[in-house]
N, C-alpha and C positions, 0 to 999 in steps of 0.2 A: 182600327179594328173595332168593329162594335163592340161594349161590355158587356152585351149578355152571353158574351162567345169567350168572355174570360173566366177564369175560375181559380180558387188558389190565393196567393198571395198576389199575383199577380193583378188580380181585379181589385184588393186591397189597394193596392200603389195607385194604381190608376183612382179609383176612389177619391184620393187623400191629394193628388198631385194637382192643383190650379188650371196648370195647362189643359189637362182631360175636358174642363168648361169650357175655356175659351174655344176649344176647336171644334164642338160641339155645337156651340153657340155660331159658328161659324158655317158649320156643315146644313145645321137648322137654317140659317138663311138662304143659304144657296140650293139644298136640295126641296127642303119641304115651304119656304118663303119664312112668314114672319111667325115662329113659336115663342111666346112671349117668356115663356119659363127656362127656357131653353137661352134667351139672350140675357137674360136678367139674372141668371149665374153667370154667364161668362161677364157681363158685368161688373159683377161682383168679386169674381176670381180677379178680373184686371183691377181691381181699385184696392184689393188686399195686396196683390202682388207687388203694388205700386209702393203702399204703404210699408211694407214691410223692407221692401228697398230703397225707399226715401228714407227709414227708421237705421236700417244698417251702412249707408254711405254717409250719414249725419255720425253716427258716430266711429265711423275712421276719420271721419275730419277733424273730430275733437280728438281723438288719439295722435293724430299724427299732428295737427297743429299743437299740443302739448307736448310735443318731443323737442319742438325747435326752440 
């Protein structure tokens, strides 16, 4: 759904949520070709996402390799 069609809290979440870029960045290249702003958030969404899940699976390993 496009965001200008959201309202509420609802356009908040979307807003705030990573995904919302990347599939943006996605629809940008397939419907309108190559919008530079447009791929360079989802970009950016994927390399935060990335990090923040390399940052959280590094430490259950330290948790869970400390338990043994």
């Amino acid at each position: 759904m496009p965001l200008a069609l959201l309202s509420g809290w609802l356009k908040v979440a979307t807003q705030v949520n990573p995904i919302t870029y990347v599939l943006e960045a996605m629809r940008a290249i397939l419907n309108t070709g190559w919008d530079g702003a447009a791929i360079w958030k989802g970009v950016l969404a994927c390399l935060i996402l990335a990090v923040v899940t390399y940052t959280l699976a590094a430490i259950a390993l330290r948790v869970r390799t400390r338990r043994l």
